[in-house]
FIBA-29611 format. One line per field, with one value per residue (C-alpha): residue number from 0; y negated, x negated, z negated; residue in one letter. Coordinates in steps of 0.001 Angstrom, whole numbers. Each point is the difference from the previous one (the first is absolute). Example, Ala and Ser with C-alpha at 12.3 -4.5 7.8 and 13.67 -1.06 7.14 Angstrom:
BEGIN
num = (0 1)
c2 = (4500 -3440)
c1 = (-12300 -1370)
c3 = (-7800 660)
residuo = (a s)
END
This chain:
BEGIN
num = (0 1 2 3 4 5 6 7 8 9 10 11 12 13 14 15 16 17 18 19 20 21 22 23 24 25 26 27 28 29 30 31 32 33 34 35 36 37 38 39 40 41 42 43 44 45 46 47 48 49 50 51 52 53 54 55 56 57 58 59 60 61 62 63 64 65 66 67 68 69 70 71 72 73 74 75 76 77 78 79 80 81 82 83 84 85 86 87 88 89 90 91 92 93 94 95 96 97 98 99 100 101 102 103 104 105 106 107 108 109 110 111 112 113 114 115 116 117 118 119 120 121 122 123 124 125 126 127 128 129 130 131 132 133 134 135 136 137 138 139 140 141 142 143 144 145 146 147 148 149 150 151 152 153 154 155 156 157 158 159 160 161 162 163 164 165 166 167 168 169 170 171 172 173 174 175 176 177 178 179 180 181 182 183 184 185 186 187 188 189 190 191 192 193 194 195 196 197 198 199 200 201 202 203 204 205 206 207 208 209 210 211 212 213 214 215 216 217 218 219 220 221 222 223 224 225 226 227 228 229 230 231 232 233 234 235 236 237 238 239 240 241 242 243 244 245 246 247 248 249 250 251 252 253 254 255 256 257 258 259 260 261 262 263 264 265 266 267 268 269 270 271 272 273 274 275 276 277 278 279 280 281 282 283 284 285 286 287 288 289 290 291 292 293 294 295 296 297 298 299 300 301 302 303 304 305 306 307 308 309 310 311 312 313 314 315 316 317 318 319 320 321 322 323 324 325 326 327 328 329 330 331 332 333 334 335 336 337 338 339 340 341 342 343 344 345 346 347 348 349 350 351 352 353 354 355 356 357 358 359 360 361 362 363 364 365 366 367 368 369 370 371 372 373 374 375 376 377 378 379 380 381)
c2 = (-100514 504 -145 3222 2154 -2156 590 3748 686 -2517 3169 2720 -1468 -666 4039 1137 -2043 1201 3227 65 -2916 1943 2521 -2634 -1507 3439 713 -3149 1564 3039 1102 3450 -333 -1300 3948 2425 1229 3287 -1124 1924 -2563 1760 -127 -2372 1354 -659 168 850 1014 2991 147 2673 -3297 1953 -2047 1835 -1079 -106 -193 -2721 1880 -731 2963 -2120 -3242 -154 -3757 552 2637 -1993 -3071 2649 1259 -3571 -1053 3227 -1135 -3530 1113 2372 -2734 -2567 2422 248 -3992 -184 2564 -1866 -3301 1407 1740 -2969 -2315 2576 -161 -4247 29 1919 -3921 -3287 -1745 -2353 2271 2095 3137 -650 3888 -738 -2646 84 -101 -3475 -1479 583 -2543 -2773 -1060 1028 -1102 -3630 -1895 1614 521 1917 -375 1530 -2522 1396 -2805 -695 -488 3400 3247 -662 399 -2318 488 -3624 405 -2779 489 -2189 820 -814 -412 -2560 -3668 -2817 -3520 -626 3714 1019 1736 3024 2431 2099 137 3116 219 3175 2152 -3253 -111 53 -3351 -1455 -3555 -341 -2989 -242 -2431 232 -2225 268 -80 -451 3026 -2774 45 -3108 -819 -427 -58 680 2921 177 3242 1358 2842 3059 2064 2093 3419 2130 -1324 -1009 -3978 -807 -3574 -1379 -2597 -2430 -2810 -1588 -1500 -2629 -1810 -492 -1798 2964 -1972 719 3448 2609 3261 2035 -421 1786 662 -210 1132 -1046 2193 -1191 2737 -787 -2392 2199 -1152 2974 -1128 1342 -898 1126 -1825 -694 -2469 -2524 -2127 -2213 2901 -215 1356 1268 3148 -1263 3056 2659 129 2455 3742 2317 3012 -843 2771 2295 -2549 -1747 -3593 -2478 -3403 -2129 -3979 -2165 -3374 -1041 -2778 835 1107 2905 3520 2401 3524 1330 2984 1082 3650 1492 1535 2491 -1479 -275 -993 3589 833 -1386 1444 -2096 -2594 -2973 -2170 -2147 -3225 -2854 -3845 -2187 -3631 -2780 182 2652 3327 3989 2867 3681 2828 3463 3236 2780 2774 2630 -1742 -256 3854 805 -1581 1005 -3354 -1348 -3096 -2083 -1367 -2601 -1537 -1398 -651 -2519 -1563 -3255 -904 -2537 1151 -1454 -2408 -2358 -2717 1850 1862 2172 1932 -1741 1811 -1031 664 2304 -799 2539 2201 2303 512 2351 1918 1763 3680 1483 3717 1629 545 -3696 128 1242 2923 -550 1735 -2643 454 -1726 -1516 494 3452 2432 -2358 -478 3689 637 -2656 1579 3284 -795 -1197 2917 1576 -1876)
c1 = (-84875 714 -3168 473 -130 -2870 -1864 933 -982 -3579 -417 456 -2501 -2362 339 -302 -2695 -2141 508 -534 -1883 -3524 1274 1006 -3448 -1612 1558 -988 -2525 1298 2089 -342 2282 2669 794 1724 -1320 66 -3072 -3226 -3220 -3206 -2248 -3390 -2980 -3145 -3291 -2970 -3716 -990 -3809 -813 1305 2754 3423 2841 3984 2015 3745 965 3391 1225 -2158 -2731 813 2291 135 2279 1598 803 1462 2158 1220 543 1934 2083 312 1322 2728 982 403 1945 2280 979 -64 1881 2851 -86 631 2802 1617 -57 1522 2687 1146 -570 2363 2936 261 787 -3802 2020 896 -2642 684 -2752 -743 -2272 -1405 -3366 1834 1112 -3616 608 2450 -1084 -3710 947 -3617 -856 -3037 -3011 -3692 -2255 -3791 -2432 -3215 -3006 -1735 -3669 -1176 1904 777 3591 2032 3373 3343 1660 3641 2520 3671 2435 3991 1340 -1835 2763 392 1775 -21 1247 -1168 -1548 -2857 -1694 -2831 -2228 -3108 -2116 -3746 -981 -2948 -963 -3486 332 -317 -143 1639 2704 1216 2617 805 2517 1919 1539 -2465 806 -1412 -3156 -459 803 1643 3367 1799 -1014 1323 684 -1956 1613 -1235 2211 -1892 -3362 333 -3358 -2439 2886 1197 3168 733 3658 -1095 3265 824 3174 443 2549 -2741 -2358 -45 422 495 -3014 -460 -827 2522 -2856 -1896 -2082 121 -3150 -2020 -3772 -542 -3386 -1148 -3067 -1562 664 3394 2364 2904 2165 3492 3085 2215 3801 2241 1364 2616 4030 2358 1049 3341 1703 2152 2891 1908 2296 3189 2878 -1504 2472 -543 810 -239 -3064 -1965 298 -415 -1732 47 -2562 614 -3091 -553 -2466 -2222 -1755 1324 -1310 -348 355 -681 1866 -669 1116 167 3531 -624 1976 2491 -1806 -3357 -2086 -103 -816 2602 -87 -2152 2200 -1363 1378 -746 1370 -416 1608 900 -894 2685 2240 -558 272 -1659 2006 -2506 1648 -332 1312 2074 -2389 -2712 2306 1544 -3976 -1093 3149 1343 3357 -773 240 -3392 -2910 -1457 -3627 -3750 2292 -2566 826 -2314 42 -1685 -3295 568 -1120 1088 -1252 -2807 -6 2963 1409 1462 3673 683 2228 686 561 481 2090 3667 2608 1794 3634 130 2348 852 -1401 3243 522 -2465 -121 -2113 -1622 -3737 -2608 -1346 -3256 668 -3504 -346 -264 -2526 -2314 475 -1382 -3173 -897 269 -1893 -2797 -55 -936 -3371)
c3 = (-74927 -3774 -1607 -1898 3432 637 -2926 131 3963 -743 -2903 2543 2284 -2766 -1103 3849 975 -3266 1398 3421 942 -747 2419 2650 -33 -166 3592 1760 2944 -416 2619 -191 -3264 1814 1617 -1543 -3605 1976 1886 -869 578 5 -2317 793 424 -2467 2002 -2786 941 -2022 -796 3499 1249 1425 646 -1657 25 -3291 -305 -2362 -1265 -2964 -2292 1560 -1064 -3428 -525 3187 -1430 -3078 1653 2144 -3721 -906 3022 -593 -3557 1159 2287 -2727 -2466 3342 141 -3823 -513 3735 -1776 -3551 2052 2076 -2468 -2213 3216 126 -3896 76 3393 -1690 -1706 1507 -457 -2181 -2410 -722 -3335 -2004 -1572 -2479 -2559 2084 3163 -1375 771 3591 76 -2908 -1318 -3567 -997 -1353 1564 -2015 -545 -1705 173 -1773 -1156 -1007 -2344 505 -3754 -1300 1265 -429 3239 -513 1578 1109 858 1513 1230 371 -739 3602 3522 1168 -1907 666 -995 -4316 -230 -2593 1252 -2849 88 -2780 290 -1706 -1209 -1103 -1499 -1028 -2509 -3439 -1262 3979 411 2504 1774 2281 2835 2448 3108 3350 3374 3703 2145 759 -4170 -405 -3588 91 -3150 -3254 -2138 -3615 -1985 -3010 -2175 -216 -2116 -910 -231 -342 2581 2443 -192 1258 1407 1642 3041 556 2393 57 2891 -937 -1912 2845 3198 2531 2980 1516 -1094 3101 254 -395 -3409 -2386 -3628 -1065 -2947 -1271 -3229 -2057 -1769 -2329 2839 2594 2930 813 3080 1781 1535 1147 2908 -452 2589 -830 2466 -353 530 3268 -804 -3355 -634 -2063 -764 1603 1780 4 499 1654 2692 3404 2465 -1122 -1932 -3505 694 -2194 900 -1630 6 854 -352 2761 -33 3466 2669 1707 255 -3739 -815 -2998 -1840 -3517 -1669 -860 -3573 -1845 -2214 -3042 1910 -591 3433 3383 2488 3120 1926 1758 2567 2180 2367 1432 943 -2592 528 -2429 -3164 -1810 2353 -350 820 -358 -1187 772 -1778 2776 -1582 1332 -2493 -2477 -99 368 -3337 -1605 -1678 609 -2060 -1650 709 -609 2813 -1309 1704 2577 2010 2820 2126 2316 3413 1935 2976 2186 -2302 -3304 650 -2707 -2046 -2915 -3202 -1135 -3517 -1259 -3497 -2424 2798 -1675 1317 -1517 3118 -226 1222 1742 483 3436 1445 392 2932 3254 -224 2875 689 862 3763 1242 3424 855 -2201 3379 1390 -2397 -976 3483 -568 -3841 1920 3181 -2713 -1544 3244 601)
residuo = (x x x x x x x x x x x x x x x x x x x x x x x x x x x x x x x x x x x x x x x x x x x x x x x x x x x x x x x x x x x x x x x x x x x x x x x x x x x x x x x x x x x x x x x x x x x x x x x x x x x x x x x x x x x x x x x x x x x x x x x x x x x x x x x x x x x x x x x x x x x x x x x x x x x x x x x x x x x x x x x x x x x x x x x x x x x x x x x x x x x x x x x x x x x x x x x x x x x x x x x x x x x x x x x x x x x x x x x x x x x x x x x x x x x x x x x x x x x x x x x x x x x x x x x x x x x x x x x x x x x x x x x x x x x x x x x x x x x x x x x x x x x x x x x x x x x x x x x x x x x x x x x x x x x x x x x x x x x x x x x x x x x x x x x x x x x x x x x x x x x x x x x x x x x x x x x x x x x x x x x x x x x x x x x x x x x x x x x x x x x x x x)
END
């Protein structure tokens, strides 16, 4: 199973069991909830002596007991708000499924984040100092979350609402996750501006012995600030690129799809997931997600991304294009336990447009569309 309809249905169960997992449990015992919501169940009776010591019988109805009344309101309340995330969710399915799952429009610059971590490994901690009432800002982030060997691995590191006068120190190297020192890292002043100091933190991996380093690592950062130690750190990977995306073949539309071969060197063989963004031609606007998947042998190889015309008409760009944010990754298995990143280069590709009557206009049609139309809807229903 692809591991994007895996992560997506491991979502949905995550959503429905936040929701209706308290009232699963709440039923357990209960089989009287099991009948028809048509089913009237009496009201218990409260027993209480009155001071003639004279037994009287109250019914606990709902004017008589409002906590119960409340948590009625709030169950009410609940299914209300089920039925409008239920709707959102299905009428979201139903605009994603007018697409191939391999290319996916992307309608907005935010909707962008969906599909790519735009954001750098980063930290910011607040440090309130002992000896002042000063409250300092320490801030590390690295360029890139993926490294690979002759890299030259770069972060800034920010110290603000620094003391007047206050000393600062800097010291900063690569950790394993046990925080062990690794590597050290070179700290150069940027700048001072105000109360804010700006430092560059640089490794370049060609001049060190890397053999030994771990994927996973740390940057981090020990900041001595008149006698007193600030640290934090960020985490970045760092692993030989299992494969290599060397550049593009011939793009032309076949049938209903523009197809984009990239060519891959690989160095491992094994299972890759490629996925790039197809760009308006002068790289302002994200138009379509690509994805795409396949097992690649050891040597030159190719994967096709394809951007269906229905995606394409939708966003409104016959090319040319930029394909950029290419990722290759190089799948767990039960040789490599754990995915590897390829590198990508520049990853920035120059496509050739082509007007839409060179493709088949063709609607895209979900095999499984009715079916899981049927599921989303018997959900709703619950």
């Amino acid at each position: 199973m692809r591991r994007s309809v895996t992560l997506a249905l491991a979502l949905l169960a995550l959503f429905l069991s936040a929701w209706f997992w308290p009232e699963e449990t709440s039923r357990v015992g209960s089989p009287i909830l099991n009948q028809s919501s048509d089913f009237t169940v009496a009201a218990p009776a409260i027993v209480v002596q009155s001071d003639e010591a004279e037994t009287h019988t109250l019914a606990a109805d709902e004017h008589a007991n409002p906590a119960a009344q409340n948590e009625s309101a709030q169950d009410i309340l609940r299914e209300e708000n089920l039925k409008v995330q239920m709707h959102t969710i299905m009428q979201s399915y139903a605009e994603i499924s007018r697409f191939p799952p391999h290319s996916q429009p992307i309608n907005s610059p935010e909707h962008l984040a969906a599909f790519v971590n735009m954001s750098p490994p980063q930290i910011s901690t607040l440090f309130p100092l002992a000896q002042s009432q000063h409250t300092v800002t320490v801030q590390l982030e690295m360029a890139n979350d993926q490294y690979f060997p002759g890299d030259r691995i770069e972060g800034r590191l920010q110290v603000s609402s620094v003391p007047e006068g206050a000393s600062v120190g800097v010291e900063a190297y690569f950790q394993d996750l046990q925080g062990n020192r690794v590597s050290p890292v070179t700290v150069l002043p940027i700048s001072l501006k105000d109360d804010a100091h700006y430092f560059a933190v640089i490794n370049n991996s060609a001049d060190h012995d890397f053999a030994d380093w771990p994927m996973e690592l740390n940057l981090a950062s020990k900041v001595d600030l008149n006698g007193e130690t600030l640290f934090v750190t960020v985490p970045f990977r760092f692993n030989h690129a299992s494969a290599a995306i060397t550049g593009t073949g011939y793009s032309q539309p076949v049938g209903s799809s523009l197809h984009i071969p990239m060519q891959i060197d690989v160095y491992q063989t094994g299972y890759y997931h490629l996925a790039g963004v197809l760009y308006s031609g002068d790289a302002s606007r994200p138009l379509i997600h690509l994805e795409t998947e396949g097992m690649l042998q050891e040597g030159a190889q190719s994967l096709t991304l394809q951007a269906h015309i229905q995606a394409l008409r939708h966003v409104a760009d016959a090319g040319p294009y930029v394909l950029s944010d290419v990722r290759l990754t190089r799948w767990s298995d039960e040789h490599i336990p754990h995915d590897l990143a390829a590198s990508s280069g520049d990853s920035v590709f120059f496509i050739e447009g082509y007007d839409f009557d060179a493709y088949d206009n063709e609607p895209y049609v979900d095999p499984m569309q009715a079916e899981r139309q049927r599921l989303m809807e018997g959900l709703g229903q619950l």
